[in-house]
C-alpha positions in Angstrom: 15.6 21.3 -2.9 13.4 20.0 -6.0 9.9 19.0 -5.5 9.2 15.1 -5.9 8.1 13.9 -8.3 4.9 11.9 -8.3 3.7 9.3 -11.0 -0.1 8.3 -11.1 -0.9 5.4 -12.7 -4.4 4.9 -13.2 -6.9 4.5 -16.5 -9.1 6.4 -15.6 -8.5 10.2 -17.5 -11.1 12.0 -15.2 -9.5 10.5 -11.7 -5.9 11.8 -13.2 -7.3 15.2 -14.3 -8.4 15.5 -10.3 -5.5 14.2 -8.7 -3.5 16.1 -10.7 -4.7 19.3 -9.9 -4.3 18.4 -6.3 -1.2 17.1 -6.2 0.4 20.2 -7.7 -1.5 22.3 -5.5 0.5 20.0 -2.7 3.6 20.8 -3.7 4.8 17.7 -6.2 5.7 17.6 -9.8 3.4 15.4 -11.4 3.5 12.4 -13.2 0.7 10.8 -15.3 0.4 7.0 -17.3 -2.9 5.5 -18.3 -1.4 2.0 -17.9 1.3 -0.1 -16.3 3.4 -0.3 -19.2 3.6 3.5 -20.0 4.3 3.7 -16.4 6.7 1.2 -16.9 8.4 3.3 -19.2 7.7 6.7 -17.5 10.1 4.8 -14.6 12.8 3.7 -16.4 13.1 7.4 -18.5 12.0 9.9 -16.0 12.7 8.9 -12.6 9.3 9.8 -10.4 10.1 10.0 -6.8 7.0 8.1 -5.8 4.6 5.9 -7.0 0.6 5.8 -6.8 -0.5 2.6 -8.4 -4.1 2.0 -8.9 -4.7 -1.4 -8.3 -7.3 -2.4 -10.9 -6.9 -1.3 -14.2 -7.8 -3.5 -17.8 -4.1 -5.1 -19.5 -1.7 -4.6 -17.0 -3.0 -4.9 -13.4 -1.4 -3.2 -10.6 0.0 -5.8 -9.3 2.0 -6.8 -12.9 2.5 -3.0 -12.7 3.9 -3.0 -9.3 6.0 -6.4 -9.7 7.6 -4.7 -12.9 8.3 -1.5 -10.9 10.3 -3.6 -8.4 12.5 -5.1 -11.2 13.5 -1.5 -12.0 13.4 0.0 -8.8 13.3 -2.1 -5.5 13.2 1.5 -3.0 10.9 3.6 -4.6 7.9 4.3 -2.4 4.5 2.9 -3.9 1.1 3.8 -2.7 -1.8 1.8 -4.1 -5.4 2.8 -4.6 -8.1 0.5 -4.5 -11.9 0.4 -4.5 -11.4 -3.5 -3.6 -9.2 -3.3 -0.3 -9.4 -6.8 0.9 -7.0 -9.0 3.0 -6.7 -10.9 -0.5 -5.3 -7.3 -2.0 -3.0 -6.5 1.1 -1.9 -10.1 1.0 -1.4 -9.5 -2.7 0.9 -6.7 -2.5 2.7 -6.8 1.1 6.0 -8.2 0.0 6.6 -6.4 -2.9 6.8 -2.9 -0.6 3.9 -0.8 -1.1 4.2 2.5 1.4 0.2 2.5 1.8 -3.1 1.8 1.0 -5.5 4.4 -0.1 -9.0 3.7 -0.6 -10.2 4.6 -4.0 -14.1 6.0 -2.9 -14.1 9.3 -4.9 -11.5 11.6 -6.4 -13.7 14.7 -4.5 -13.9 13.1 -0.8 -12.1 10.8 1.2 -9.0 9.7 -1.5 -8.6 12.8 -1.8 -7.5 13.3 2.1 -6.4 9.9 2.2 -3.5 10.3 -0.6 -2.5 13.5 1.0 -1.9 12.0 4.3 -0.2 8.8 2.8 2.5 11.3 0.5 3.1 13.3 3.3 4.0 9.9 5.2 5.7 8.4 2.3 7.8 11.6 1.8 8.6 11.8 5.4 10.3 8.4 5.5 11.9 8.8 2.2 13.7 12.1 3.6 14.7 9.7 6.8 16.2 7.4 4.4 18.7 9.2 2.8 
């Protein structure tokens, strides 16, 4: 079986870089964008398995990001990251089907665990699925 692939959407090069790294050392192809609209793009052309969507980013917010994703894709499994998790942000993003919620504290501590735990999740159910 192929490894997922995994698309990172965030603008921040350094936080990619690090996730990167670790997310191939997990196991999964990766993915990168530097905005919602490349990883608009990225969706429609390459077919990532799963999503992690960082929630505030300058343009295209996550949430444009994420609404544009469902137009393409209504199934595909999106975790956010966000430094601002807030009952206005789960609120925000509930209907349109995000898998999780990872806390965006540090690419070197506690995301780091976090997103690990939430793509092992994610792929679980997305193996019970099919």
């Amino acid at each position: 079986m192929a490894n997922l692939k995994v698309l990172l959407v965030d603008d921040e090069g350094d936080f990619r870089k690090i996730l990167g790294v670790r997310i191939r050392a997990w196991g999964y192809d990766f993915i990168e964008a530097d905005s919602g609209e490349k990883a608009i793009d990225i969706l429609a052309h390459q077919g990532p398995d799963i999503v992690i969507l960082d929630y505030l980013m300058p343009g295209m917010d996550g949430v444009s990001t994420l609404r544009e994703i469902r137009k393409l894709d209504n199934k595909i499994p999106v975790i956010m990251l966000t430094a601002h998790l807030h009952e206005k942000t789960i609120t925000e993003v509930k209907d349109l089907g995000v898998s999780a919620f990872v806390p965006k504290i540090s690419a070197y501590t506690d995301t780091i665990s976090a997103l690990q735990a939430a793509l092992k999740i994610t792929e679980d159910q997305s193996h019970k699925k099919k």
